[in-house]
GURO-268566 format. One record per residue (C-alpha): y, x, z. Coordinates in steps of 0.02 Angstrom, whole numbers, plus 50000, padded with zeros to 5 digits. Example, Ala and Ser with C-alpha at 12.3 -4.5 7.8 and 13.67 -1.06 7.14 Angstrom:
<pts>
497755061550390;499475068450357;
</pts>
This chain:
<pts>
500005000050000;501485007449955;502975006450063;504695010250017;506125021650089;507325012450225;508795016850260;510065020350434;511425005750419;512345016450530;512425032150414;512565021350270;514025013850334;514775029950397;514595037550224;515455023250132;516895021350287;517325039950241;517145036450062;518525024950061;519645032550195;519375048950102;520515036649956;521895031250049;522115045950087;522335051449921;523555037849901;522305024149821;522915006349925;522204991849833;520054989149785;519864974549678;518174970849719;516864957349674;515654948149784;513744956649765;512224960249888;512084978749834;513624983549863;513904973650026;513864991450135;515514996750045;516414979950037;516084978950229;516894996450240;518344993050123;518734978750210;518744988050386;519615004350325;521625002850368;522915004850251;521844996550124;522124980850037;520594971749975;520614958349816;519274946249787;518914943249593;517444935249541;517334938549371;517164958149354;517974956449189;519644949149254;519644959049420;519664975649308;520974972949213;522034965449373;521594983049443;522254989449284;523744980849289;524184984649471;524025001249442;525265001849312;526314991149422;526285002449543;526015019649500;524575022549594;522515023249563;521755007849603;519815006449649;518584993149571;517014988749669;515354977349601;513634975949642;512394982949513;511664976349359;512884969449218;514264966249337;514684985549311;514624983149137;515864971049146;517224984149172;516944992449007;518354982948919;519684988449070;518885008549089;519155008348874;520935002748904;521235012849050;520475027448967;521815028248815;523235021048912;523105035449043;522835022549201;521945031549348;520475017149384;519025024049508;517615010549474;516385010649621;514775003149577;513424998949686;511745003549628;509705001149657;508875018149735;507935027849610;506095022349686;506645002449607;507275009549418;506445007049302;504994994949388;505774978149343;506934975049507;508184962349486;510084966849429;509294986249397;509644993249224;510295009549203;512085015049273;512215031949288;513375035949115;513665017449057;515465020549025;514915032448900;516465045348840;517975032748911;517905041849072;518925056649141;517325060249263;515975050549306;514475052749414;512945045749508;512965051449695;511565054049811;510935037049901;512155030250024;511905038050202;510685053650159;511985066050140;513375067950277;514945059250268;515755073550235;515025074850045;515715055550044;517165061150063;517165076549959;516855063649826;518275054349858;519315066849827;518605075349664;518715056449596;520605053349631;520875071649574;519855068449427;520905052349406;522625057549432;522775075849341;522745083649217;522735069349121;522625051549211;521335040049167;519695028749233;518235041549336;516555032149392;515765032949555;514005024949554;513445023349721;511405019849751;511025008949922;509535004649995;509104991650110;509624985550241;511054982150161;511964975150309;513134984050403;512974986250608;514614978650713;515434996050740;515505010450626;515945028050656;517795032750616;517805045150461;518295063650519;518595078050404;519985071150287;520385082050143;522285081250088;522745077949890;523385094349826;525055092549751;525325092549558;526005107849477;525495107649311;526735117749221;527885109649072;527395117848899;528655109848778;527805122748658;528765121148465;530085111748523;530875123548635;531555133148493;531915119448386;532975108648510;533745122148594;533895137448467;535425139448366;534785130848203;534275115148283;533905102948115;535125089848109;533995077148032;532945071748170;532145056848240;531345051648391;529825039148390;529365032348542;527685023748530;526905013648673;527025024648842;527425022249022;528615034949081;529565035849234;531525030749271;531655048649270;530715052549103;531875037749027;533425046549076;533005061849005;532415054848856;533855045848819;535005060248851;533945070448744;534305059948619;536055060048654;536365078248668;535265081448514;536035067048408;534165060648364;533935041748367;532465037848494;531595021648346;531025012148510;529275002448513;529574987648621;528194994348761;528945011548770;529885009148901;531645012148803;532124999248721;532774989648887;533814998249028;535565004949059;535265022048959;535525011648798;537415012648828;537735028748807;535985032948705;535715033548508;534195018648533;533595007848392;532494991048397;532474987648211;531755001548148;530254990448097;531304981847968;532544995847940;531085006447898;530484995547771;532034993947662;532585003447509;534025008547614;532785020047724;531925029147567;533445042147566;533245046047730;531915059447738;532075066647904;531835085547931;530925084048103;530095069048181;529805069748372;528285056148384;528025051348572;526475042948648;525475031448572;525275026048357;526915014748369;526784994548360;527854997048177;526774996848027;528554999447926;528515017248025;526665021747956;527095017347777;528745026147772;528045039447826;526915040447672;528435035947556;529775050147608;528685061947690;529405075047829;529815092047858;528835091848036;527985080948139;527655083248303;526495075048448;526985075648604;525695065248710;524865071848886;523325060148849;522505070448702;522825055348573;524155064148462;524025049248323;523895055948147;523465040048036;524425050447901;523855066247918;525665072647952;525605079448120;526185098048101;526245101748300;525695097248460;526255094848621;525115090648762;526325086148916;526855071848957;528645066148863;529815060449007;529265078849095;529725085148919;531405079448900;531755084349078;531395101849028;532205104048869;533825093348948;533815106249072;533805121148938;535185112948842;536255110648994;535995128649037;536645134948879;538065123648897;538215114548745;539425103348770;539535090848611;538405075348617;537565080148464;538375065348365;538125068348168;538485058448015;536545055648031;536685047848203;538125036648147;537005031347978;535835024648100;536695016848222;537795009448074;536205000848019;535584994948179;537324985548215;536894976648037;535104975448040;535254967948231;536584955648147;535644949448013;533994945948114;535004937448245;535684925948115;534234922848005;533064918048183;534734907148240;534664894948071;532634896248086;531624881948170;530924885148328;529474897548317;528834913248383;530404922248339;531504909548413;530394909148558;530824929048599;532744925548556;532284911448722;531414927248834;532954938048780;534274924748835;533434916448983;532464932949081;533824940249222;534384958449222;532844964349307;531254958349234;529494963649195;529174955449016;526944957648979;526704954748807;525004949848748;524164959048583;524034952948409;525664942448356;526714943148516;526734960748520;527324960448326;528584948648352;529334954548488;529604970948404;530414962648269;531614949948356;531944960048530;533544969548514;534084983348609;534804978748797;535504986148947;534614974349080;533394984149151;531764977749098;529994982549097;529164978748933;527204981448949;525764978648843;524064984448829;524124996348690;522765008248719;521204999948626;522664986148564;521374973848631;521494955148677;520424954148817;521064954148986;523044952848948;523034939249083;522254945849225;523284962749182;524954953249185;524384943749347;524094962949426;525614967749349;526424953149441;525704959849619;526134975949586;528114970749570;529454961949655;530294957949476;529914940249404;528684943749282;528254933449119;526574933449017;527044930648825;525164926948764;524514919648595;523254903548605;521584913348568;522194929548695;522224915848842;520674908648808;519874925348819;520364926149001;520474910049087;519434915949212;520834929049244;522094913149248;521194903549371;521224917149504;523184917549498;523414902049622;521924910449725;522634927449732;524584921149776;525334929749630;527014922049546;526784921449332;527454914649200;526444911949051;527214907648899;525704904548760;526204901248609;525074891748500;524594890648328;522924884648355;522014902248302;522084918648246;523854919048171;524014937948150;522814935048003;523834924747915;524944939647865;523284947747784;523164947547598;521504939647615;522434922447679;522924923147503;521304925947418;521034903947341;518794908847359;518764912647529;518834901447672;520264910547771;520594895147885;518754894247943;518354912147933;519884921848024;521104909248088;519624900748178;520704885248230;519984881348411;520584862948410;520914862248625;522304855948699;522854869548802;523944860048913;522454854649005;522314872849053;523774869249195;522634857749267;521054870249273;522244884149363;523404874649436;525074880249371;526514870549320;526494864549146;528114863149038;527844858748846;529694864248770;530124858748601;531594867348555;532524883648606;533844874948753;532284869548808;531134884748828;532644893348889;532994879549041;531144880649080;531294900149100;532754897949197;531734885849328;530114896749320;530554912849351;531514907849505;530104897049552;528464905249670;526774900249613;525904899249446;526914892649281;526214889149098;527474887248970;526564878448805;527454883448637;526734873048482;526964884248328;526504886848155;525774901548077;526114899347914;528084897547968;527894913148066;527334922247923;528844917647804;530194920547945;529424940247967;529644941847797;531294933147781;532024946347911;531544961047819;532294953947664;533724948347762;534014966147842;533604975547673;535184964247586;536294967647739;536054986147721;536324983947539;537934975547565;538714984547680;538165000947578;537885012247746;538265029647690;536815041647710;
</pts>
């Protein structure tokens, strides 16, 4: 008969109690954790260690990317925790996101001892590597409670290290338990802390040392700032970099600097979607481009790009992505932009050049920004109400500090083509490292609980559907949202395709995939306030009320894809005649 290995609750649950004080102290403060028997040792001891907060989520899905969001929210890494089986799968949409968006996740999954894999035991498959390569560090440790807690904590450490530097990003702890799973009344305090060493990785701003701050600095530069999340500081310098150099910054909607007081004094453009895309822009071949972060939002960017060509191209990203769709990238720079522009700001101030690096360039730009800006504000002011009208509502209505979550697919689009530049000081986020639909709600709801800023969801139809699991736990979890969804009943993104076009294929059926629900009935299901708005005045009164409002808010936006579709186009055409007309000098 065999009989198998039991464990000592009370080293078990000293192990895991060090395991997650060995966390906080490394500055982790929130587990979003899901309800499981396997993993009951740790929730016990999450739940008992101080200065730890402790979410309930019980889809794994949802709770991942509401750890996701949080983090960004905050700053800070964030730990997951789920039984075994497919409930650690689960995470593997939030760890890919996390992974390319640089967001220090430590997932902490509970797992069966070795002596029940592979023998049929319930919720056992295999663990140890299931994240595959979207990981900075993953591994399985020894059985819970056979090594001291000591090594618990040594673990700890490595995985916020691992986390946090050089590059941030998702690690995976997965933690083996046996039975008996339940944890005595008392548990051993952890000893034997280790503290986070600071981080000192050194700024290598590599090419561009030379180039911004040598004598022969090319005048024809631009700055590209693709999806990103730097700091206030990293913003700053960015935006006097750009001032000093006389670069415009072309600024994707989630890259932090489009929105904020630096705009005042700062050569920033929002148009360069449609400015890009105009004859007016096929002149313009820049000598240096200074490409930031992420592949930007702006297909206009990619395909000028291809038309004009450039002199240099260079990367500067700290996750390792350096995005080359063209082929064009001449240089890289792996450190992280914001820390960039800090650097280089300080190098231009010490050589004391004083001029703001204003050129005829700069002022062609700008020129055609003021125009551009113009002519899509008019064009989306005569429009019926649609998704552009409904961002002109989110520009007007959202106060001076905000935190605006914008939803892949069409939102995203649209709000890069109808958001101008602003000084309120708004945080524009998005989930742009896989550019995935899945999980934009229960990010936004983490984003939400991560901030004291009213914070706003703008979601397509088929993106909330995806994660109404993540919407229902928004009442549950006390977080204040507003969700605007607009809704075109399907995939409208695909209506801009060149198949929608194509008379023997069924593009209605086949990539619109019209669901046919009422989603107003989704209010009911989480509990949020419904408002149905019609028109502009009246999106913009139900912001007003919402964001000042606590609780749980959907705002349902009927639109048409097909409309959508013509007014895009429209504003390009309308920007390319304004440009045109006015004849902006190059």
């Amino acid at each position: 008969m065999n009989t198998f290995p039991s464990t000592d609750p009370m080293a078990t649950q000293a192990w895991c109690r060090a395991l997650f004080a060995q966390l906080v102290e490394c500055g982790v403060a929130h587990v979003a954790a899901s309800p499981g028997s396997r993993s009951t040792p740790m929730t016990v001891a999450a739940d008992r260690t101080p200065g730890l907060e402790v979410s309930m989520h019980l889809d794994e899905r949802a709770g991942g990317f509401f750890a996701l969001g949080l983090a960004r929210a905050t700053g800070r890494p964030v730990a997951l925790l789920c039984t075994s089986g497919t409930a650690a799968a689960n995470y593997l949409p939030a760890m890919v996101e996390a992974f390319h968006s640089g967001v220090p996740l430590v997932a902490l999954t509970a797992d069966r001892p070795p002596e029940l894999q592979g023998v049929g035991a319930p919720q056992a498959i295999d663990q140890d590597g299931i994240y595959g390569s979207h990981v900075r560090w993953a591994i399985t440790t020894a059985v819970a409670g056979t090594e001291s807690s000591g090594e618990a904590a040594s673990v700890a450490h490595q995985a916020v290290v691992r986390a946090t530097r050089p590059s941030p990003g998702p690690v995976h702890l997965n933690v083996p338990l046996r039975e008996p799973l339940e944890p005595p009344a008392n548990d051993p305090p952890p000893t034997g802390l280790l503290p986070l060493p600071p981080d000192r990785v050194p700024i290598e701003a590599g090419c561009l040392n030379e180039l911004v701050t040598g004598p022969a600095r090319p005048e024809r530069g631009l700055i590209v700032a693709g999806p990103m999340d730097p700091t206030s500081a990293g913003i700053t310098a960015l935006a006097e970099l750009a001032r000093r150099t006389g670069w415009p910054i072309l600024a994707d909607p989630v890259s932090g600097l489009r929105r904020g007081p630096h705009v005042s004094h700062a050569p920033v453009l929002a148009t360069g979607d449609h400015l890009l895309r105009s004859e007016w822009a096929d002149d313009l071949r820049p000598d240096v481009v200074v490409q930031l972060g992420a592949m930007p939002t702006s297909k206009g960017y990619r395909l000028w790009l291809d038309r004009v060509g450039v002199g240099r191209l260079i990367a500067v990203d700290h996750l390792g992505r350096f995005p080359d769709t063209a082929r064009l990238v001449t240089d890289r720079v792996a450190a992280e932009p914001g820390r960039v522009a800090t650097h280089l700001v300080d190098r231009l101030a010490d050589l004391a050049t004083g001029d703001d690096g204003t050129s005829d360039w700069t002022r062609t730009w700008m020129t055609a920004e003021v125009a551009a800006t113009s002519a899509v504000a008019d064009l989306v002011a005569a429009a019926p109400f649609d998704e552009p009208g409904v961002v002109a509502a989110l520009d007007a209505a959202l106060p001076d500090t905000a935190t605006l979550v914008v939803g892949n697919s069409m939102p995203l689009r649209d709000v890069d083509a109808f958001l101008p530049v602003d000084h309120r000081n708004w945080s524009v986020l998005g989930n742009r490292g896989a550019n995935g639909i899945d999980g934009q709600v229960s990010t936004a709801i983490g984003m939400a609980a991560g901030s004291d800023a009213p914070t706003v969801l703008l979601t397509g139809d088929l993106t909330l559907l995806h994660d109404l699991g993540g919407l229902t736990a928004a009442r549950r979890l006390g977080v204040d949202l507003t969700v605007v969804v607009v809704d075109n009943d399907g995939g409208g993104i695909f209506s801009f395709l060149p198949i929608s076009e194509e008379s023997h294929i069924d593009h209605q059926r086949l990539f619109h995939t019209p669901h046919g629900l009422d989603l107003s009935h989704v209010a009911v299901l989480a509990d949020a306030t419904l408002y149905k708005p019609t028109d502009r005045p009246s999106l913009e009164a139900a912001l007003g009320v919402t964001v000042k409002t606590s609780g749980l808010h959907l705002i349902h936006v009927r639109t048409d894809a097909s409309t959508n579709v013509r007014l895009h186009r429209e504003a390009a055409q309308a920007v390319d005649h304004a440009l045109c007309v006015k004849e902006i000098c190059q």
